[in-house]
C-alpha positions as CSV (number, residue, x, y, z in Angstrom):
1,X,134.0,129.5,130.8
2,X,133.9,128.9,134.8
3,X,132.7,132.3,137.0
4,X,136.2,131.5,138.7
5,X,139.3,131.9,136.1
6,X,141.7,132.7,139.0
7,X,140.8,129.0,140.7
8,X,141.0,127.6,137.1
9,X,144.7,129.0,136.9
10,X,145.7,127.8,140.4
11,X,144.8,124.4,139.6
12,X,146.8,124.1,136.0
13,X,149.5,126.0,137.5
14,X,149.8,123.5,140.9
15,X,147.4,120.8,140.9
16,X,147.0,119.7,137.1
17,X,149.5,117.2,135.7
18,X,149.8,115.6,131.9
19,X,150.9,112.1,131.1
20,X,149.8,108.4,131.4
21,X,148.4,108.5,134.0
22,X,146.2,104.9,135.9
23,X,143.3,106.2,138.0
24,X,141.9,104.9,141.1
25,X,139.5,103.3,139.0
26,X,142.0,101.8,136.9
27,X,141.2,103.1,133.9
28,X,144.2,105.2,131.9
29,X,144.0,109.0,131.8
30,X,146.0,111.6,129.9
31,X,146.1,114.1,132.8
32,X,145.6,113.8,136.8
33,X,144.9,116.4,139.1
34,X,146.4,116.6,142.5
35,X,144.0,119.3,144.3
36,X,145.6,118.8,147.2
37,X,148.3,121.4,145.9
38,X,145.6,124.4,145.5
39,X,143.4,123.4,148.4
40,X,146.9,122.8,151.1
41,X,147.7,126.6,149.9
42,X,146.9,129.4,151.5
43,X,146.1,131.3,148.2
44,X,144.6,128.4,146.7
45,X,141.9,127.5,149.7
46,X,141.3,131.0,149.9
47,X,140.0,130.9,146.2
48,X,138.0,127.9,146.8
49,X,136.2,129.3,149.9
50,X,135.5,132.4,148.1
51,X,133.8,130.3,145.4
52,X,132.3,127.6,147.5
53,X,130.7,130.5,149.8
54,X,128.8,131.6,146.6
55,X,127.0,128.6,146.4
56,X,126.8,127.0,149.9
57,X,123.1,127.6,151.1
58,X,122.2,129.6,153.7
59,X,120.8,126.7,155.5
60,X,123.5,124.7,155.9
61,X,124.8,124.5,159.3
62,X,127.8,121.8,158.9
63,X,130.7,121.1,155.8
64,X,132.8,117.7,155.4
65,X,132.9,114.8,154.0
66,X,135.4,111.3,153.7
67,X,138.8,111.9,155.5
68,X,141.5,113.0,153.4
69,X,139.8,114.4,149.9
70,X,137.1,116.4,152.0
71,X,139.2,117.5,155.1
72,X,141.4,120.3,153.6
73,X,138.5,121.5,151.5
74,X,136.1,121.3,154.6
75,X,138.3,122.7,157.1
76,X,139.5,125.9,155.3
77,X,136.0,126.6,153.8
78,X,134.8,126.5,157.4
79,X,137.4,128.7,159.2
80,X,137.4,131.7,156.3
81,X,133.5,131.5,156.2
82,X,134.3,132.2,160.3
83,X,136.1,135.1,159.2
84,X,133.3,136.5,156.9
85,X,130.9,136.4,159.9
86,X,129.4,132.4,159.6
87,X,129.2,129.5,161.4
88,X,129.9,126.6,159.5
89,X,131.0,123.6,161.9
90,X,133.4,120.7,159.8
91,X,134.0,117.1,160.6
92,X,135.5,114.5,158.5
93,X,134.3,110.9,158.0
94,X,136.8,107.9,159.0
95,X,136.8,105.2,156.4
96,X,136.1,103.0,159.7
97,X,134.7,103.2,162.8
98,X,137.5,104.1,165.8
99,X,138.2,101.4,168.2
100,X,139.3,103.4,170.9
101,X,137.9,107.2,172.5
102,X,134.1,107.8,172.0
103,X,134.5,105.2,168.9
104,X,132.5,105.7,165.6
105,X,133.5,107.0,162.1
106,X,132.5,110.9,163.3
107,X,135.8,113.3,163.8
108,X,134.2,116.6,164.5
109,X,131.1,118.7,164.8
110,X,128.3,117.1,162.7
111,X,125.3,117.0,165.1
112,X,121.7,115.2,164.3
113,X,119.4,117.7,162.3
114,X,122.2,119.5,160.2
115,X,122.1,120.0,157.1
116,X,125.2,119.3,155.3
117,X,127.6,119.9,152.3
118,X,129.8,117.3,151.8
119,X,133.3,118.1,150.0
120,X,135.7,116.7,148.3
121,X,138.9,117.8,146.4
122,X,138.2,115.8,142.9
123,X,135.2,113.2,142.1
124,X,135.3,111.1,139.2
125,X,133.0,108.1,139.7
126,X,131.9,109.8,143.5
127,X,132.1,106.8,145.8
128,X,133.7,108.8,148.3
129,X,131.0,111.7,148.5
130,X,128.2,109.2,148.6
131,X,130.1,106.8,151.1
132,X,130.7,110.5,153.6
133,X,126.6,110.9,152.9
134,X,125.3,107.3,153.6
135,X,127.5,107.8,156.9
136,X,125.8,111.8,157.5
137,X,122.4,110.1,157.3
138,X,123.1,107.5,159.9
139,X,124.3,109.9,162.4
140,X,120.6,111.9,162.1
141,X,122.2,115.1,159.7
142,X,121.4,115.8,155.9
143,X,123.2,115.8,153.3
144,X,121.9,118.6,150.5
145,X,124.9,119.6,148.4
146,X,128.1,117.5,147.3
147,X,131.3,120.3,146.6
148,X,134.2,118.8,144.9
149,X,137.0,121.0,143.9
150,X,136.8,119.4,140.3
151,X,134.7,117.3,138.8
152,X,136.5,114.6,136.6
153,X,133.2,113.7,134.7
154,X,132.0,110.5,135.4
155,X,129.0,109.1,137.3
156,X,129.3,111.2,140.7
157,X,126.6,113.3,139.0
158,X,124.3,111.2,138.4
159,X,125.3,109.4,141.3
160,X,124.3,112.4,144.1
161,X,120.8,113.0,141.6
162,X,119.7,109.4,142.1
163,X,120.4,110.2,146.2
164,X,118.5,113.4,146.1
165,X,121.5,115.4,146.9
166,X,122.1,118.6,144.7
167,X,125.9,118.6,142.7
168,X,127.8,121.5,142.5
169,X,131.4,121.3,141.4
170,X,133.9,124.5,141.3
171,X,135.4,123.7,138.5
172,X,135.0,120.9,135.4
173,X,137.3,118.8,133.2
174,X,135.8,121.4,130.5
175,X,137.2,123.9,133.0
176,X,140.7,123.0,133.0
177,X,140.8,122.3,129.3
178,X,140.0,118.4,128.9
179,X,137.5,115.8,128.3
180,X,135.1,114.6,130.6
181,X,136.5,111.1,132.1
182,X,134.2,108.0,131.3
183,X,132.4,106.8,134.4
């Protein structure tokens, strides 16, 4: 069973939902998860900081990832670790580069030389996390831990392995009851 029951719970009770469900990768599930509703709750981004400050190196100067899965996660993790006496600075990753302002795909604080975790609320097949790390490399930072919320099952995994990037997921499928999704 997960070292986090109380996150588990949060997620069935607000962010799991059972059906037919089509998923971004087009294949047909029997249950989605929204994780928007735990991580855009006070309670709910609470329990993930707690749990994501248990793991987060202490090396790690900088938390984000691809705008809109990563931001929420990033952003709370970043202002409770403030609280708890850490400096973690966040940015998110635009999906393309700005056209206007200082330009470029960076919204944030990443600087060159940081080492990174890059978040995420749920990964399945992990294009997102390794999209938001191809990105961290090119602007000079490192990307050494990939944090989704849940992990779907899949190929993210074995994706962030192959990149040399550790994978560290709150919570599983298992977690919350249900198979691991194909790939």
């Amino acid at each position: 069973m997960t070292k986090h029951p109380e996150l588990v719970q949060h997620l069935l009770d607000y962010a799991v939902r059972t059906g037919d469900f089509t998923l971004k990768s087009g294949k047909k599930s029997s249950w989605f998860i929204d994780a928007k509703q735990t991580i855009c709750r006070a309670e709910g981004i609470l329990l993930v900081a707690d749990a994501a400050l248990e793991v987060i190196p202490d090396d790690v100067t900088a938390i984000g990832g691809l705008t809109a899965g990563a931001d929420p996660v990033a952003f709370g993790i970043a202002a409770i670790a403030a609280t708890r006496g850490r400096s973690l600075r966040s940015f998110s990753i635009r999906k393309e580069s700005k056209g206007h302002g200082v330009g470029g795909r960076l919204a944030g604080a990443l600087e060159p030389g940081d080492k990174v975790v890059i978040t995420e609320d749920a990964v399945t097949r992990g294009k997102s996390p390794m999209e938001a790390a191809e990105a961290i490399r090119e602007l000079g930072a490192e990307p050494v831990l990939i944090l989704p919320v849940v992990d779907r099952g899949g190929t993210c995994r074995a994706m962030a392995e192959e990149a040399g990037i550790a994978f560290h997921p709150l919570v599983t499928a298992l977690d919350l009851g249900f198979e691991y999704e194909g790939g």
